[in-house]
Backbone as CSV, one residue per row, in Angstrom:
resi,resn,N_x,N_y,N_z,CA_x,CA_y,CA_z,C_x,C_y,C_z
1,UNK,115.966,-173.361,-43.808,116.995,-172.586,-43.165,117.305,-171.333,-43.968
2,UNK,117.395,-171.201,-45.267,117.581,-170.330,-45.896,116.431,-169.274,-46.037
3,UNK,115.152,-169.468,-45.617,113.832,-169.184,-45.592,113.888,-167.695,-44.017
4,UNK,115.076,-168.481,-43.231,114.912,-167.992,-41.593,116.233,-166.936,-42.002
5,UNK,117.162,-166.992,-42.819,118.000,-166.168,-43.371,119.362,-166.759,-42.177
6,UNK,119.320,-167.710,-41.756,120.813,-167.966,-40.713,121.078,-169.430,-41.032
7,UNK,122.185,-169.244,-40.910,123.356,-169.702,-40.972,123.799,-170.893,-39.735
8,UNK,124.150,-172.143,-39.801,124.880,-172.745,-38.806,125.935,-172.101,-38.133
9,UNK,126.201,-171.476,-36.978,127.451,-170.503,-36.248,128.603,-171.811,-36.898
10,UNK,129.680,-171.462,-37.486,131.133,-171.840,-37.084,131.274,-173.331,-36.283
11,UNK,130.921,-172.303,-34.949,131.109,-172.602,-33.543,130.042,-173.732,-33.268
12,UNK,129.446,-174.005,-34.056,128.424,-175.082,-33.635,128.452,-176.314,-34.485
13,UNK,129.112,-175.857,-36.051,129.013,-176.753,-37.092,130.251,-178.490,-36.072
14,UNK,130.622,-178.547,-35.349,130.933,-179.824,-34.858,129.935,-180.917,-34.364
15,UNK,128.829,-179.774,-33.524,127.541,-180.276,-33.944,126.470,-181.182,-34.552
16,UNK,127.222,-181.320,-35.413,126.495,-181.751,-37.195,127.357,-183.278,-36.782
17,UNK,128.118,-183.821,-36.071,128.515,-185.139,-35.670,128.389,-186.056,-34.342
18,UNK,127.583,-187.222,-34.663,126.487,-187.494,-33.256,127.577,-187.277,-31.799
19,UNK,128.341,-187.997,-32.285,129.203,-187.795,-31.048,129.629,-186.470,-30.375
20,UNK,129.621,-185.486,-31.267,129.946,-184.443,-30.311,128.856,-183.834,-29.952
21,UNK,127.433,-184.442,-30.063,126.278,-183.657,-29.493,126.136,-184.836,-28.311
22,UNK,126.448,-185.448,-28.208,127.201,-186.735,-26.575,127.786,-185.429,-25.955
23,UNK,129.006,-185.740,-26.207,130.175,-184.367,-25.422,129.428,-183.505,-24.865
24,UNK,128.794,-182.975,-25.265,128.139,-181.460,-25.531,127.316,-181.252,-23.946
25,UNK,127.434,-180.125,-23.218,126.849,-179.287,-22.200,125.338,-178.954,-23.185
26,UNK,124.339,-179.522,-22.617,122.902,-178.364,-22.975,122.444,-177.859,-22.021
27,UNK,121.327,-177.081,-22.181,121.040,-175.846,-21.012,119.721,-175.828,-21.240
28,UNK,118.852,-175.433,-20.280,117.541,-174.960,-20.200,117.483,-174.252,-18.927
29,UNK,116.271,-173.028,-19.089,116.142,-172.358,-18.137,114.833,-172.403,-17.942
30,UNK,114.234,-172.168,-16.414,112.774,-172.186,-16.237,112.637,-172.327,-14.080
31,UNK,111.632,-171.949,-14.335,110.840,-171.954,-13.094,110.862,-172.894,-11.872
32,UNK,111.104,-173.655,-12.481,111.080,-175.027,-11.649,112.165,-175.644,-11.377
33,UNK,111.944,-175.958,-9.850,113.483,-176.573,-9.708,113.387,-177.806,-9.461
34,UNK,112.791,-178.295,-10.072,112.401,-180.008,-10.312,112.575,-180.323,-11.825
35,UNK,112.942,-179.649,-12.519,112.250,-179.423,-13.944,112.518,-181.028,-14.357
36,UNK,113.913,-181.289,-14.773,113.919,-182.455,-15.260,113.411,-183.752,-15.189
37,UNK,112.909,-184.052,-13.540,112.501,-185.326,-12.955,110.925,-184.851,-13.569
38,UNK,110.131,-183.926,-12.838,109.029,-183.558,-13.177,108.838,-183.947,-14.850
39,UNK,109.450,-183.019,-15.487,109.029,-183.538,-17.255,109.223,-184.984,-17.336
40,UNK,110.377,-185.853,-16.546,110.063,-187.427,-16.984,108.923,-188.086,-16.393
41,UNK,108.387,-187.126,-15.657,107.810,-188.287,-14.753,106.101,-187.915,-15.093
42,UNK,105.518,-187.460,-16.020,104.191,-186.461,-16.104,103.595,-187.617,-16.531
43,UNK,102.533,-187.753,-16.140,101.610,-188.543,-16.152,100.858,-188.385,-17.367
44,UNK,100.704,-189.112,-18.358,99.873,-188.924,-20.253,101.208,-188.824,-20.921
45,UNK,101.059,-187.843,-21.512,101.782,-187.655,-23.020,102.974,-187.739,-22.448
46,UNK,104.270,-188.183,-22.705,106.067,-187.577,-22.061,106.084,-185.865,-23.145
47,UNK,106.369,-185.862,-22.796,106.950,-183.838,-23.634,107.796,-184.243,-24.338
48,UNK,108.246,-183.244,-25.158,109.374,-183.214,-26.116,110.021,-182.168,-25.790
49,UNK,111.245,-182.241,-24.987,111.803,-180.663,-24.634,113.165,-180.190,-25.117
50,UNK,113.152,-178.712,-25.302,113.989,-178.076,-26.111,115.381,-177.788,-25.368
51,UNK,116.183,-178.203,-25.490,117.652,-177.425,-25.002,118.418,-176.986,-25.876
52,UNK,118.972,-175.979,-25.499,120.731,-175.709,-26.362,121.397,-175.361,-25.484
53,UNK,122.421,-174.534,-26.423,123.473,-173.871,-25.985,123.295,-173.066,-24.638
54,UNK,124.020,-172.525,-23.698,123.571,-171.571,-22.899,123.658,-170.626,-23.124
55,UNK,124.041,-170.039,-24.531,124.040,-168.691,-24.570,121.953,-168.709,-24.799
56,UNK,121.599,-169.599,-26.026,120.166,-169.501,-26.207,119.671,-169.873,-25.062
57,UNK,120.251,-170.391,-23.875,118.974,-170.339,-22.409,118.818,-168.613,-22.218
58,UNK,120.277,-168.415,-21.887,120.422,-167.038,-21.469,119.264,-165.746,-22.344
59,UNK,119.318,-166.365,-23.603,118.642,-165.291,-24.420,117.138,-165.798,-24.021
60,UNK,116.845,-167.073,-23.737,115.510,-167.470,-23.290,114.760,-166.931,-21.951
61,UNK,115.782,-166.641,-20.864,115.414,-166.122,-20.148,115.326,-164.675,-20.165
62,UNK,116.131,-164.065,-20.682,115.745,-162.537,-21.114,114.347,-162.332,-22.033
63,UNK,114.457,-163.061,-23.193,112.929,-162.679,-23.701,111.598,-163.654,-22.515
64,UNK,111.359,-164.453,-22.072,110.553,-164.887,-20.799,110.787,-164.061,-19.441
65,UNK,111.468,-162.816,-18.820,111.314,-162.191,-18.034,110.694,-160.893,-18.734
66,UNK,110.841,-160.897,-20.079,109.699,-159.763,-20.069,107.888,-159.814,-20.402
67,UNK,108.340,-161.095,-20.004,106.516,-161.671,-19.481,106.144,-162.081,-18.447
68,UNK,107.393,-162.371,-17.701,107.086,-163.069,-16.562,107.865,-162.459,-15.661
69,UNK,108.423,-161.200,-15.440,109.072,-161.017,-14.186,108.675,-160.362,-13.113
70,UNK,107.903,-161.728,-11.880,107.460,-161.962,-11.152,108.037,-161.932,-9.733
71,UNK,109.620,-161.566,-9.974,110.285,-161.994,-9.059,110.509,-163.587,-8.409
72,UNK,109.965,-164.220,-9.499,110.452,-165.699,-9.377,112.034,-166.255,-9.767
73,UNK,112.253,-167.095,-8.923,114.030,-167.795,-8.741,113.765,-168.418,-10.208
74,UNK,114.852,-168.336,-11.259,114.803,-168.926,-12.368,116.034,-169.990,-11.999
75,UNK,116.011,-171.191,-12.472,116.962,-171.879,-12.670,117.524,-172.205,-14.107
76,UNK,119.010,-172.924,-14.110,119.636,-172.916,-15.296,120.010,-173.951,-15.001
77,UNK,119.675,-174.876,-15.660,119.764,-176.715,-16.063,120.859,-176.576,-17.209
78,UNK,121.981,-177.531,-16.493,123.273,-178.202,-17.596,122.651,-179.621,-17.722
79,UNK,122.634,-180.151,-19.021,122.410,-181.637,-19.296,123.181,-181.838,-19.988
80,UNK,122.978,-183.274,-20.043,124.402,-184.910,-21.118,122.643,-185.154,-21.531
81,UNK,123.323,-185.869,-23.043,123.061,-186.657,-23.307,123.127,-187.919,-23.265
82,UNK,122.194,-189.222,-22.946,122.703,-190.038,-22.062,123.545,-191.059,-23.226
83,UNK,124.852,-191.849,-23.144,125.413,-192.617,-24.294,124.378,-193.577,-25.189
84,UNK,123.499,-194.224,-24.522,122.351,-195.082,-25.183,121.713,-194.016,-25.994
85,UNK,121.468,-193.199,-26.084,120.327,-192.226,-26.865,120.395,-192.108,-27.922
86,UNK,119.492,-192.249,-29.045,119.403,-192.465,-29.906,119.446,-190.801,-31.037
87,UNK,120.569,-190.531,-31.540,120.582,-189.513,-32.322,119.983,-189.555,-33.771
88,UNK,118.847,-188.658,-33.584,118.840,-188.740,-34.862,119.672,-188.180,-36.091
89,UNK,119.605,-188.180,-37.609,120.638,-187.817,-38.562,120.746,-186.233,-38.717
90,UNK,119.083,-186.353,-39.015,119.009,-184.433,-39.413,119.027,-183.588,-38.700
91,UNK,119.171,-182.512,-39.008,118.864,-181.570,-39.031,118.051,-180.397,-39.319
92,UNK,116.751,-180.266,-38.605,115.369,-180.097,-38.470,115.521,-177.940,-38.570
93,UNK,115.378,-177.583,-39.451,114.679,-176.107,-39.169,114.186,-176.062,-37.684
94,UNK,114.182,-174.731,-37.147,113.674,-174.315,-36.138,111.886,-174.109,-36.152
95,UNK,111.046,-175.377,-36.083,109.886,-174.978,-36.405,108.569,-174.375,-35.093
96,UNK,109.505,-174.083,-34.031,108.782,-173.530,-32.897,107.563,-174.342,-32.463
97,UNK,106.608,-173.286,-32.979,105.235,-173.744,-31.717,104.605,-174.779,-32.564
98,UNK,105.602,-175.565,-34.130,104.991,-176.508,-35.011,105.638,-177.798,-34.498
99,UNK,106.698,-177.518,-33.766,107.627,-178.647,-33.658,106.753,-179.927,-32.490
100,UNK,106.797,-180.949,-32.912,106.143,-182.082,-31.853,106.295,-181.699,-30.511
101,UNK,105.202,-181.314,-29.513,105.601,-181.536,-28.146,105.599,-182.375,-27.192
102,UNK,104.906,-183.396,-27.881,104.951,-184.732,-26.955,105.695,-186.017,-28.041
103,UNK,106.311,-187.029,-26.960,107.275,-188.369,-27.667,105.684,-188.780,-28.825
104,UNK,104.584,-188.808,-28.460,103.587,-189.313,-29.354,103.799,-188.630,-30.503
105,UNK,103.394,-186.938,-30.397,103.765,-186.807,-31.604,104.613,-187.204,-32.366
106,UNK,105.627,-187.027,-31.802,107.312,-187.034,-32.531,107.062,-188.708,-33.324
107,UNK,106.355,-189.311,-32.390,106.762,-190.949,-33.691,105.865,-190.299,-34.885
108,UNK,105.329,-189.558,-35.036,104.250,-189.828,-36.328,105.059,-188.701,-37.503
109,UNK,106.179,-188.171,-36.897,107.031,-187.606,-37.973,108.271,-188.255,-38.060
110,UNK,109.168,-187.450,-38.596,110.784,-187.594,-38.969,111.200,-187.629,-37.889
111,UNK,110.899,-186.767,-36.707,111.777,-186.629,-35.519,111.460,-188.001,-35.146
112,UNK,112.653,-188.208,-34.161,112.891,-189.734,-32.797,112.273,-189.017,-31.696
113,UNK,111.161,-189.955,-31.425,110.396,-189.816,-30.238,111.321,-190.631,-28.762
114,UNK,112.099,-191.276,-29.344,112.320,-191.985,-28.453,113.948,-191.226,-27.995
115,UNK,114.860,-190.297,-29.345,115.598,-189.904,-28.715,116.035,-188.021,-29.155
116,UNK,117.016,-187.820,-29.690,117.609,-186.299,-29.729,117.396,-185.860,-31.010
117,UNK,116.815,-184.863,-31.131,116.836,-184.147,-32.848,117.709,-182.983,-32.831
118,UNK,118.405,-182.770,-33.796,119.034,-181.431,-33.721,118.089,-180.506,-34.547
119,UNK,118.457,-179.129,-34.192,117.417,-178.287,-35.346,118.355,-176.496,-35.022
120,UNK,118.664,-176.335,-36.087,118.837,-174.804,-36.028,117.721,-173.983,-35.150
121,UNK,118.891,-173.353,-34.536,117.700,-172.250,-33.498,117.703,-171.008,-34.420
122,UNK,116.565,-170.266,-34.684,116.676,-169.046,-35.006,115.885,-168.281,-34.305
123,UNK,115.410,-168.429,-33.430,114.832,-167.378,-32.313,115.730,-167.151,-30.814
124,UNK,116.478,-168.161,-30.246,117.040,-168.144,-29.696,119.191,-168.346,-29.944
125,UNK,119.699,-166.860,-29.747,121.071,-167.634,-30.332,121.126,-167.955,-31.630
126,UNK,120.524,-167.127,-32.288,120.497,-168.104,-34.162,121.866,-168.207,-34.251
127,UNK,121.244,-169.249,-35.140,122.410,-169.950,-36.042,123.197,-170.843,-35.033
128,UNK,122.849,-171.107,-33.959,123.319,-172.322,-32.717,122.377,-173.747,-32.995
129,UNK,122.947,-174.569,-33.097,122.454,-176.133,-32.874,121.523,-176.108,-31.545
130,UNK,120.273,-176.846,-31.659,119.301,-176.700,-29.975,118.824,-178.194,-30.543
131,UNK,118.544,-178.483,-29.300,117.614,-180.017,-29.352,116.333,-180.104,-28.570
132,UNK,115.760,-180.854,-29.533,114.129,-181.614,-28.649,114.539,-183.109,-28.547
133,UNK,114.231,-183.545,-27.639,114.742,-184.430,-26.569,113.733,-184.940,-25.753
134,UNK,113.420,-186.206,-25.941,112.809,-187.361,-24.878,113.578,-187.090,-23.465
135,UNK,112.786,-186.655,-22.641,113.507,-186.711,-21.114,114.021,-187.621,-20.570
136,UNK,113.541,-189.208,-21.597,114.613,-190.036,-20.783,115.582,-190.284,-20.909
137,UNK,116.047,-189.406,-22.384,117.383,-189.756,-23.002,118.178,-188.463,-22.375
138,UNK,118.523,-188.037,-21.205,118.815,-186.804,-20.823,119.341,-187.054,-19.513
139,UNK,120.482,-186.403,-18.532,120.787,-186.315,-17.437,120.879,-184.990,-17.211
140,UNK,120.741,-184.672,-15.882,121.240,-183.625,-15.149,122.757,-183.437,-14.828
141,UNK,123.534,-182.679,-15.249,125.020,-182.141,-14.548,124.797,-181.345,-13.884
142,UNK,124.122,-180.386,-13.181,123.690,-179.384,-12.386,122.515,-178.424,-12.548
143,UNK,122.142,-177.900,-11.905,121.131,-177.088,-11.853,121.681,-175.762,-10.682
144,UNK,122.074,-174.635,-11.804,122.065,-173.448,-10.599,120.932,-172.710,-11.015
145,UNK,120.260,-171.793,-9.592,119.366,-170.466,-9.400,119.935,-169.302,-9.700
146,UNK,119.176,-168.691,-10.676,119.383,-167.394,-11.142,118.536,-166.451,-10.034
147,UNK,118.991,-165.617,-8.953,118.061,-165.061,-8.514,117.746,-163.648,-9.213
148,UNK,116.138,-163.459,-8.876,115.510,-162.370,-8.925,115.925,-161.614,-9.613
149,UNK,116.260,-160.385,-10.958,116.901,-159.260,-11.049,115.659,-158.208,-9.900
C-alpha cells in the first residue's frame, strides 16, 4: 500500500470491520443486464468478481467508455453481502490483473475462494475499500441502466 502511495479514505476505514462490510451497498457496472445470475451460473471456473464503492463503479465506467463507447446501455448493480459469507481478515493491496479470477484460483492463495476479500482500490476511487467476491456469497438490491451518453 505504501508502494501505490494511498491511503485508506477516512470514509472507508469502518470498512476494516466484518460487519460493516455486511451493512455495506457495493456496486458494479457493466454491459450486461444479467450480470449477477450469469457470473453465478458460468459453466467451469466460478469468477472472482470485483465490487466497491459507487463512486469506483462510477470512475469504472468513465475509464471503460473510453474504450468502449458503443452506445451500449450500461448498468449499475447495488449488492449485500449475503450474512453466511465468509469474510475474510485482510486486507489485500490492489493487485489488478494479478489478483485471482476464478474461486479455483483464490483457494491456492490467502484470498477465500469461497467468500469476500477486502483490498484497497488504487485505480479506481483510491484509497476506497473494493472487494473480490464469490458470486454466491452476493445478492442483488437493484440494478439500474445508465443510458447511452
Amino acid at each position: 500500500m505504501e508502494d501505490a502511495g494511498v491511503d485508506i479514505r477516512f470514509k472507508d476505514s469502518h470498512l476494516l470491520q466484518e460487519e460493516n462490510v455486511r451493512k455495506a451497498s457495493w456496486f458494479h457496472v457493466t454491459t450486461n443486464d444479467n450480470w449477477l445470475e450469469t457470473m453465478s451460473n458460468l459453466e467451469g471456473a466460478t469468477p472472482m468478481l470485483h465490487i466497491g464503492s459507487k463512486e469506483a463503479a462510477m470512475d469504472r465506467l468513465r475509464d471503460l467508455k473510453k474504450w468502449q463507447n458503443d452506445g451500449s446501455t450500461w448498468y449499475l448493480y447495488e449488492l449485500k453481502v449475503k450474512p453466511e459469507a465468509p469474510v475474510n481478515e485482510g486486507l489485500f493491496d490492489d493487485e489488478d490483473e494479478d489478483c485471482p479470477s476464478s474461486v479455483a484460483e483464490a483457494r491456492k492463495t490467502d484470498y477465500d475462494g469461497n467468500g469476500v476479500n477486502r483490498y484497497l482500490n488504487t485505480f479506481e476511487a483510491p484509497g476506497t475499500i473494493s472487494l473480490v467476491a464469490n458470486p454466491h456469497t452476493l445478492r442483488e438490491v437493484k440494478c439500474v441502466s445508465i443510458p447511452p451518453l
